[in-house]
Each structure stands twice: as C-alpha cells, then as structure tokens.
N, C-alpha and C positions, 0 to 999 in steps of 0.2 A: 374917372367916369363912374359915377353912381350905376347902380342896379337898374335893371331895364324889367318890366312886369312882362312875361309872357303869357301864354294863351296860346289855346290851339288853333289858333289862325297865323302865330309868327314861331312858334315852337321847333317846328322842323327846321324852317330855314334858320333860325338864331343857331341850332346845333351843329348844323350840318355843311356849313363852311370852315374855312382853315381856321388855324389858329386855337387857343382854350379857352373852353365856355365854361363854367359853374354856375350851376341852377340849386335853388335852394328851395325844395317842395315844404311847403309848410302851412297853418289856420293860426286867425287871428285869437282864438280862443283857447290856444297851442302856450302852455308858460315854456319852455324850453324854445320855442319858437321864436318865445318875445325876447329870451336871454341870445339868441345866437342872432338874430337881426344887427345887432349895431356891429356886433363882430363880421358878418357877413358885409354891411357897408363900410367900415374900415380900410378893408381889402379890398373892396370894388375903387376906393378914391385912391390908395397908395400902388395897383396895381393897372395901369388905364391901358393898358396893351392884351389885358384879360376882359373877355365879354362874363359879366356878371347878370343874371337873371334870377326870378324869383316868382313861383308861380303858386299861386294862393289855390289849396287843393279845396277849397270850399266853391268855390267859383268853377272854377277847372275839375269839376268831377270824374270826368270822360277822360281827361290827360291824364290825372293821377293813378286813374285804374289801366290805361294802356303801359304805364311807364311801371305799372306794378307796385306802388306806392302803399304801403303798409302801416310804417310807421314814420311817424312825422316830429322833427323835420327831418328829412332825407337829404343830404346832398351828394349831387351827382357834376361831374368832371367828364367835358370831352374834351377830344383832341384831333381836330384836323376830320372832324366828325365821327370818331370811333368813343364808345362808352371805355373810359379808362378805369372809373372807378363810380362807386354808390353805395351809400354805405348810411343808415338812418341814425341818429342822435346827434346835442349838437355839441359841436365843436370849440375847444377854447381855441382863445386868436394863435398863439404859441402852434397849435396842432394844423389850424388851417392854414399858417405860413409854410409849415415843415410838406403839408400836401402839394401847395402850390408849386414848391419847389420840385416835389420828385416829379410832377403831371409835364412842367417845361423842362425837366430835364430826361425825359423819357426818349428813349431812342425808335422816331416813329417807324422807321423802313423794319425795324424788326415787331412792332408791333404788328403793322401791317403785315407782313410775312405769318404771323402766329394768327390773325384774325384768317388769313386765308386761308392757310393750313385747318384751323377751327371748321370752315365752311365745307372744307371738301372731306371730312367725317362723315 
C-alpha cells in the first residue's frame, strides 16, 4: 500500500484507530525530505499491513503547528492510537526497518498501562 496524503480533515481518524500508522511531516522545498520520500515509499509497498501517511507541512500549516512540528522531516509512529515515537531527520531505509520492527513489537497493554499511569500525574 503506497502512502496515503493526510490533512486535517482525515488526520485524527487515520491515527486513531488500531493497528501502526507512520506519518511523515515534511515541504516540498525540504532536500532531506526529498532524500527520505522514496525510503518512506519503499516501506509503505513492502509493509501493506502498516497505514503509511504523509503530510505536507506547507499546505497543512495548522496540523504541523498542533502536532508541534519544528523540524522537518519529522516522523511520527502510532500504535493502536497512542504517540509511540517522533523524532525529526530523515531516516536511512536500514534505520526505518529497525523502527518498524520495535513499534510491532512493542508490548501494548504495558504501554497502555504507562500512558495511564502518565495521565493520573
């Protein structure tokens, strides 16, 4: 499954159901952007059981600055709709296969438990 373009009309819900989503905040005028795109689509064709996203902070102004978006590219990793990881620069393919793997092998019921415990602080 290729990359899907979000927006803040399908942002929420693309994050916020089961399963791992990877969102890649990035500008067209972005060279580190332009190097981590084809590695970003790589992974969206070899991995069709992960929702792949990509959200153009030039267009998406108002998402980027809600999601706190600083420096570009960013990407960001949910899981079962909890922020697991975000982390800005991009990525060689070697590094994003090694993420993808710990994000599905992450033990959610203990995240879940660490996120709740995080809340009631």
């Amino acid at each position: 499954m290729a990359s899907a373009e979000l927006t803040a009309a399908n942002f929420e819900s693309t994050i916020s159901g089961s399963g791992t989503v990877l969102v890649d905040f990035w500008a067209a005028w972005c060279g580190p952007c332009r190097n981590f795109a084809p590695v970003f689509e790589a992974a969206s064709e070899k991995y069709p059981d992960i929702t792949f996203g990509k959200i153009d902070t030039e267009a998406e102004q108002q998402l980027a600055a809600a999601a706190n978006i600083t420096s570009i590219p960013t990407l960001m990793a949910f899981r079962d709709g909890i922020l697991v990881f975000s982390q800005p620069g991009a990525l060689p393919a070697e590094a994003l296969e090694d993420l993808i793997g710990q994000v599905q092998g992450l033990d959610m019921e203990a995240v879940k438990k660490d996120v709740a415990a995080e809340s009631q602080v």
